[in-house]
C-alpha positions in Angstrom: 1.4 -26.9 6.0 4.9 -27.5 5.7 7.5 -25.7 7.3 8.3 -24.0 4.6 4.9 -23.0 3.6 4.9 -21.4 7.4 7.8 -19.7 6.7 7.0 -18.5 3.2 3.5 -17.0 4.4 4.9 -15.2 7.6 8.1 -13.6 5.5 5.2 -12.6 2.8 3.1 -11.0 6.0 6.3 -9.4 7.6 6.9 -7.6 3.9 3.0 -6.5 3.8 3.2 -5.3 7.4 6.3 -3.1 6.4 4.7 -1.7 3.6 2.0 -1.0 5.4 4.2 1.0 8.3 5.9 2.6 5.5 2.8 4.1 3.9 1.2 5.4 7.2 4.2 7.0 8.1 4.6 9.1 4.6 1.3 9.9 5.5 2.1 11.2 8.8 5.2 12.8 7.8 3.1 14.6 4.8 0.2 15.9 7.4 2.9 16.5 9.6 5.0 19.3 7.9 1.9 20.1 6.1 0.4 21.4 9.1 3.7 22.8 9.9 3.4 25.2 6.2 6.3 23.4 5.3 4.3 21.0 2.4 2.8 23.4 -0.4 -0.3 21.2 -0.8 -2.9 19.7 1.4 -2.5 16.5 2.6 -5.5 13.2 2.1 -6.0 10.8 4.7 -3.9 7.9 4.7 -4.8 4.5 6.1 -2.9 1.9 8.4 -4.2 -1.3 6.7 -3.2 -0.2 3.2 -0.1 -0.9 1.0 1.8 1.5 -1.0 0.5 -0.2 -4.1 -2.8 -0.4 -3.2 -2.7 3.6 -2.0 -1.1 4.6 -5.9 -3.9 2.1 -7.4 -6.6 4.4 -4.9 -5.0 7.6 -6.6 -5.6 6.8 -9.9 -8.7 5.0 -9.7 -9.9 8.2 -7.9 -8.2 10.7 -10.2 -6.4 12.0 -7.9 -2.7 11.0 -9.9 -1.7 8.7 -11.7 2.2 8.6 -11.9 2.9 7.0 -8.7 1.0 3.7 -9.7 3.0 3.9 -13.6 6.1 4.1 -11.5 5.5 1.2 -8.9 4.2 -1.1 -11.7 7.3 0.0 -14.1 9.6 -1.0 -11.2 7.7 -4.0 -10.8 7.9 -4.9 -14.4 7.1 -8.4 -14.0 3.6 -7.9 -12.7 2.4 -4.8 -14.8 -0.9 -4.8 -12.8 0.4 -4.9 -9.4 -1.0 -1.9 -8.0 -4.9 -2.7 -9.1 -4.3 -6.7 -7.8 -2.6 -4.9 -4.8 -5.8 -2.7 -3.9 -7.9 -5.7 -5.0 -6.4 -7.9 -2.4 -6.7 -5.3 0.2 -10.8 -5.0 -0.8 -10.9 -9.0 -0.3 -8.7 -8.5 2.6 -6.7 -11.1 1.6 -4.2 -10.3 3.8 -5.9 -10.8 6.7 -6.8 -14.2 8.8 -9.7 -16.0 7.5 -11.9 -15.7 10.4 -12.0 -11.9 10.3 -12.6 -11.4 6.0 
């Protein structure tokens, strides 16, 4: 691998491991003030090792709602499937090192 290559695949793990932090901590926050009667409706579980995307693609694939995944693949308009590759890649644990898939 080239330096870049190096560099390109850790930047592209930092972004998934942000993404990641970011989704576990809605979830927290949710249960949080849920628990606290502040959130009108009960909260699911959320998981650590899951993406945003791959969380909306959960929703809908479960029926659970479907507007959050038409709204992250509408922002990302360039990849109109994002959310379903996203939860995909997640199933595959793509993400993760080889030795542990």
């Amino acid at each position: 691998m080239t330096r870049a290559d190096v560099l390109l695949h850790n930047g592209k793990q930092l972004l998934i491991s942000i993404d990641q932090t970011f989704n576990a901590l809605t979830g927290f926050v949710l249960a949080l003030l849920w628990c606290l009667r502040l959130w009108p409706r009960r909260v699911g579980l959320w998981w650590a090792d899951e993406t945003i995307s791959a969380h909306c693609w959960r929703w809908h694939a479960s029926k659970v709602r479907s507007w959050p995944r038409a709204v992250v693949d509408t922002l990302l308009f360039w990849d109109n499937e994002h959310c379903r590759e996203s939860y995909i890649s997640e199933v595959m644990r793509a993400q993760s090192p080889p030795e542990t898939r």
